[in-house]
C-alpha positions as CSV (number, residue, x, y, z in Angstrom):
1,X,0.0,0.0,0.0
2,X,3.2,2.2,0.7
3,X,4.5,1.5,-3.2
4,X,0.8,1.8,-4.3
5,X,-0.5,5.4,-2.6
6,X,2.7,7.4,-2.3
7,X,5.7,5.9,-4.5
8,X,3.8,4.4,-7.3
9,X,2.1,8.3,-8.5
10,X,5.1,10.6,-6.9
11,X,8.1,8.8,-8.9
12,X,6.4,6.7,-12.0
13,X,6.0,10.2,-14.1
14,X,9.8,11.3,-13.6
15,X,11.2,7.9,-14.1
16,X,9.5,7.8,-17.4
17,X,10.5,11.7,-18.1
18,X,13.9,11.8,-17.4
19,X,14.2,8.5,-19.3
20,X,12.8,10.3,-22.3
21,X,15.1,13.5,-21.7
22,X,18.2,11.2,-21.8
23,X,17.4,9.2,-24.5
24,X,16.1,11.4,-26.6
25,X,18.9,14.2,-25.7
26,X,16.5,17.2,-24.7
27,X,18.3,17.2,-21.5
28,X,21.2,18.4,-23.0
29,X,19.1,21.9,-24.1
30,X,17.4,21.9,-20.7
31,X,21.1,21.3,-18.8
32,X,22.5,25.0,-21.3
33,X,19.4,26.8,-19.5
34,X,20.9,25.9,-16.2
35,X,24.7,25.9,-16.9
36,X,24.9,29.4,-16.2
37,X,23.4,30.1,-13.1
38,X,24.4,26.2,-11.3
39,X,28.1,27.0,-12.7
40,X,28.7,29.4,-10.2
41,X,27.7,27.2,-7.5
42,X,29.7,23.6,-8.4
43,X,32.2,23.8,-11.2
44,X,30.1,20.8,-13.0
45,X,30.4,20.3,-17.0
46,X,27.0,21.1,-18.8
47,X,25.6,17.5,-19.2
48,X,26.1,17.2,-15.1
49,X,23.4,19.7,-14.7
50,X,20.6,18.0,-15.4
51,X,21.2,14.7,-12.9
52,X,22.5,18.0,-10.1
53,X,18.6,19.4,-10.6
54,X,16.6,16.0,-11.0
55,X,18.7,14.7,-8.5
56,X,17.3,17.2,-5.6
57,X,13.4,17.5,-7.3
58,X,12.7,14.0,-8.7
59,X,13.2,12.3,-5.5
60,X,14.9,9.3,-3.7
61,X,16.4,7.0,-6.1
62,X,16.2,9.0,-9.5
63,X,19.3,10.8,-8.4
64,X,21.5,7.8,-8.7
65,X,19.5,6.5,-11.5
66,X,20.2,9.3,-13.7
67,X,23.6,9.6,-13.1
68,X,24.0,5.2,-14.2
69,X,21.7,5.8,-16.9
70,X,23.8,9.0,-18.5
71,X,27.0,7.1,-17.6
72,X,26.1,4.4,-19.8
73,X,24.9,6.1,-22.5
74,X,28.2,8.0,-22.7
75,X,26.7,11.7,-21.8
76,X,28.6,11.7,-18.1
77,X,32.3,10.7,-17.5
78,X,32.7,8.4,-14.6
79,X,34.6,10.8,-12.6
80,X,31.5,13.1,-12.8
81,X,29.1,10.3,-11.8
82,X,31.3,8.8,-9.0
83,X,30.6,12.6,-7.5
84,X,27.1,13.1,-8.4
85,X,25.5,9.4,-7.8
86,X,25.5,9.7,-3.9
87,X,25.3,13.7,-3.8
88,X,22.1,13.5,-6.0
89,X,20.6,11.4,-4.0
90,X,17.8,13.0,-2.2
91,X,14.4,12.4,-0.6
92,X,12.1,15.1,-2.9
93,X,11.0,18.4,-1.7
94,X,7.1,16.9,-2.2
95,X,7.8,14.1,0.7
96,X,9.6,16.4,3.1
97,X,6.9,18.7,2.9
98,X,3.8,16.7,3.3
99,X,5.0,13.2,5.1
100,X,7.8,14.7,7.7
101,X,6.5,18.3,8.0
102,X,3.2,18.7,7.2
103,X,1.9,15.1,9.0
104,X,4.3,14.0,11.1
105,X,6.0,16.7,12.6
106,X,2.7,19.0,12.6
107,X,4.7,22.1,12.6
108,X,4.9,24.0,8.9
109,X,7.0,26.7,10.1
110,X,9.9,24.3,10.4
111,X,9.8,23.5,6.2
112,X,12.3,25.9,5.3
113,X,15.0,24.7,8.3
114,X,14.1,21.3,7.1
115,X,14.8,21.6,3.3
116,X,18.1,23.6,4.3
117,X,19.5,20.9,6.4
118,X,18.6,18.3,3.7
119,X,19.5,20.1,1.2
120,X,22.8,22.9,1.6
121,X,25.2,20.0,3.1
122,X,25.1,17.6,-0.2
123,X,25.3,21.1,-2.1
124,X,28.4,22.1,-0.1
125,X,30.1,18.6,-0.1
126,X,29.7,18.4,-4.1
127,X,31.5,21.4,-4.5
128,X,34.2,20.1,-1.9
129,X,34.5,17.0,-3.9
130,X,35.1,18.9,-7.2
131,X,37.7,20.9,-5.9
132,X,39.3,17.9,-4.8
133,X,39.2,15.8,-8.1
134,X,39.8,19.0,-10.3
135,X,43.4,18.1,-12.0
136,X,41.7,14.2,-12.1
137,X,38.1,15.4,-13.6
138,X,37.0,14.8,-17.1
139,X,34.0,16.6,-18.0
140,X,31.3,15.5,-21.1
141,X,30.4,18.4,-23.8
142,X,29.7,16.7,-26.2
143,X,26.0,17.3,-27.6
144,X,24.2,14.2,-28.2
145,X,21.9,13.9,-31.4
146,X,18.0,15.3,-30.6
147,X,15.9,12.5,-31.5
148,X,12.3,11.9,-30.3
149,X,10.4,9.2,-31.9
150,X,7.5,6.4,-30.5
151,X,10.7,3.8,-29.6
152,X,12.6,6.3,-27.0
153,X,8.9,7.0,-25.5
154,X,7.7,3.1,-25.6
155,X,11.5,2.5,-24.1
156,X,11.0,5.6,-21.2
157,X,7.2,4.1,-20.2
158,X,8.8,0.2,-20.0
159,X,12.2,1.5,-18.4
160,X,9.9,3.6,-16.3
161,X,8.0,0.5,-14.7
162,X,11.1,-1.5,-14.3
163,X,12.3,1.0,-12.3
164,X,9.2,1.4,-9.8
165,X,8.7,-2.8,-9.9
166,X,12.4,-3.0,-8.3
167,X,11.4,-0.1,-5.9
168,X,8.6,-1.9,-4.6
169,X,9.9,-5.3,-4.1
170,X,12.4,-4.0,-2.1
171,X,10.2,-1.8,0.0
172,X,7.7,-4.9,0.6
173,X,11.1,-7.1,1.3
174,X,12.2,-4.8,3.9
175,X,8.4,-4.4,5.1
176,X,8.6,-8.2,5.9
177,X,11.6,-7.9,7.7
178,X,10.4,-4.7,9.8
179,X,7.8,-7.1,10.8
180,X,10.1,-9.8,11.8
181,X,12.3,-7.7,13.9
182,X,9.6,-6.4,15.8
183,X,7.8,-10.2,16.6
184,X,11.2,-11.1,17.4
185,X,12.8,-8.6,19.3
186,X,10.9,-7.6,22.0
187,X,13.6,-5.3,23.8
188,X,12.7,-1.6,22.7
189,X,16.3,-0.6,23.4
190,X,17.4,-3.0,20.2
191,X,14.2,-3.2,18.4
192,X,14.2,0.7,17.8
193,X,17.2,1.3,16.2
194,X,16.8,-1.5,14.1
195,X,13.4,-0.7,12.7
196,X,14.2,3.2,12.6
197,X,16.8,2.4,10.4
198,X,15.4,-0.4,7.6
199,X,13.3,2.1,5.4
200,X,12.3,5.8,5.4
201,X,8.7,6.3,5.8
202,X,7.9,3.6,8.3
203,X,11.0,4.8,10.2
204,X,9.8,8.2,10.4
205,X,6.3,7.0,11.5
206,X,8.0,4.9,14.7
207,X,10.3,8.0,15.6
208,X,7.2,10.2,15.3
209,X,4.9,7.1,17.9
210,X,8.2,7.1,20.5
211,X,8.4,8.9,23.7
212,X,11.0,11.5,23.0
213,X,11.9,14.5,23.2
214,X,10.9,16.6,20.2
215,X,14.3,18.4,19.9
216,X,15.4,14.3,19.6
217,X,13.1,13.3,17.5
218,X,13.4,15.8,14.8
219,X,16.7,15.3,14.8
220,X,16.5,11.4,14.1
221,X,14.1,12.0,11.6
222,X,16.4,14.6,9.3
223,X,18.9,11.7,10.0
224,X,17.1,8.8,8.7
225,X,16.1,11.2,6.2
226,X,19.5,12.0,4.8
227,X,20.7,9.1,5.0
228,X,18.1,7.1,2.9
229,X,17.8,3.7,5.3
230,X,19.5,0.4,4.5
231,X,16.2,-0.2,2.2
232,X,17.2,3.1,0.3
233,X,20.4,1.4,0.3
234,X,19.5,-1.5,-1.5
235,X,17.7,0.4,-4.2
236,X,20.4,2.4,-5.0
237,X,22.8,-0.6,-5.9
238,X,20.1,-2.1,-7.8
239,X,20.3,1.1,-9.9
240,X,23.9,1.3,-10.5
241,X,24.6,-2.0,-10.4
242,X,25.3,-2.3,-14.2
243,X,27.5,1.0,-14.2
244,X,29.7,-0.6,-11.4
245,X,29.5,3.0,-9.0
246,X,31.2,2.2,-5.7
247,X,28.5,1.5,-2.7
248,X,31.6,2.0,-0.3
249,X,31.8,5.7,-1.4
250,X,27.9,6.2,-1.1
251,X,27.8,4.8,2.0
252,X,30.5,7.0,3.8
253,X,29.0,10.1,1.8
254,X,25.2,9.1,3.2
255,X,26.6,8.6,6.8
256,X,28.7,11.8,6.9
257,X,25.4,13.5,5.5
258,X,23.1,11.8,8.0
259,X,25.4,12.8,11.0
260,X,25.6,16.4,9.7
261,X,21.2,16.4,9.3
262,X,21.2,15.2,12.6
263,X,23.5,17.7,14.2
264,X,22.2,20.3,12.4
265,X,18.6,19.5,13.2
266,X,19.5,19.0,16.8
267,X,20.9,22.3,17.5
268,X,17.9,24.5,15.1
269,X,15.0,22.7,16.6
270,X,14.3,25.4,19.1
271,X,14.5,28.5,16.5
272,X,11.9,26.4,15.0
């Protein structure tokens, strides 16, 4: 019912869009609109655009999708998508703002803090990153052929599904376990940091049902949020998979971001 009601309508329309945009190499036009202005901001090459802004709107795992998907088709160089894959790999603006502000944390004022926190620190370490692999980076300008026919938009509707199908199998295998843990671990002290940290939404919801504090609780939830949960884990590698990107790297950039949410969160609660 998760996949069905909220990740089946928010993601299935940009997985089949940015599949079209690739393929059909319109995102190459849209990613010369944006080249200017995201330029200043991370020294990216023009293609890298485009998985930078999906990356942070499209939601949790499109990021890293995008980034495999233009790596294989030649339109990213690896050194690019090593960068970008983890970076780009957010929970959408749409989610934050009606599942973790709007109706669980009650408490609209605190949407702007909340998309800073999530947001500004993968900003910040991307531009890190490219500073440090700037005499090692090698950047795609090439302009790929514009082509839009039935095939690419038959291919992007399929591709699409796929995509969502993997999604929710691993959301109902995790589901199963979340289960499990709780039947079969009936100490709180372990059975809550294991459930919290399985998968996003119904780790949010347990946070939200716990006795703490809400300066605490706010903070675990940017947390989990950040970092994506072992579920979000797994469906990332099932969307690189093919492109070989390093899991090691995205998991020390996903921790270091999820300890930053927390701190961050921790220390703004009460200005919010």
């Amino acid at each position: 019912m998760l996949w069905y009601q909220n990740i089946l309508p928010a993601l299935l329309p940009f997985a089949i869009l940015s599949n079209i945009l690739i393929s059909s190499g319109v995102f190459y036009h849209i990613s010369g609109i944006l080249y200017p202005f995201i330029h200043l901001l991370i020294p990216c090459s023009r293609n890298a655009c485009f998985p930078l802004l999906s990356g942070f709107l499209f939601g949790f795992p499109m990021g890293s999708r995008i980034c495999a998907q233009m790596l294989e088709e030649n339109q990213l160089s690896r050194e690019e998508a090593v960068i970008l894959f983890a970076i780009c790999n957010n929970i959408s603006p749409m989610f934050i703002a009606s599942y973790i502000v709007h109706d669980t944390l009650r408490q609209d004022g605190l949407l702007l803090p909340t998309l800073g926190i999530l947001y500004l620190p993968p900003l910040i370490l991307c531009r890190i990153l490219y500073a440090f692999q700037c005499n090692n980076l090698r950047q795609k300008e090439t302009a790929p052929r514009l082509k839009l026919n039935f095939s690419i938009i038959d291919a992007g509707i399929m591709n699409g599904f796929e995509i969502l199908c993997k999604l929710g199998g691993y959301i109902m295998l995790f589901s199963i376990l979340l289960e499990q843990i709780t039947f079969y671990v009936p100490q709180k002290l372990l059975q809550l940091p294991l459930c919290i940290s399985l998968e996003v939404t119904n780790g949010i919801r347990q946070i939200s049902e716990e006795a703490l504090s809400p300066q605490l609780g706010y903070a675990l939830i940017l947390s989990l949020t950040s970092f994506g949960g072992l579920c979000g884990f797994a469906q990332t590698y099932s969307m690189v998979a093919s492109q070989k990107l390093s899991m090691k790297y995205y998991l020390l950039v996903r921790i270091s971001l999820a300890f930053c949410a927390f701190l961050l969160g921790y220390m703004i609660y009460p200005a919010g």
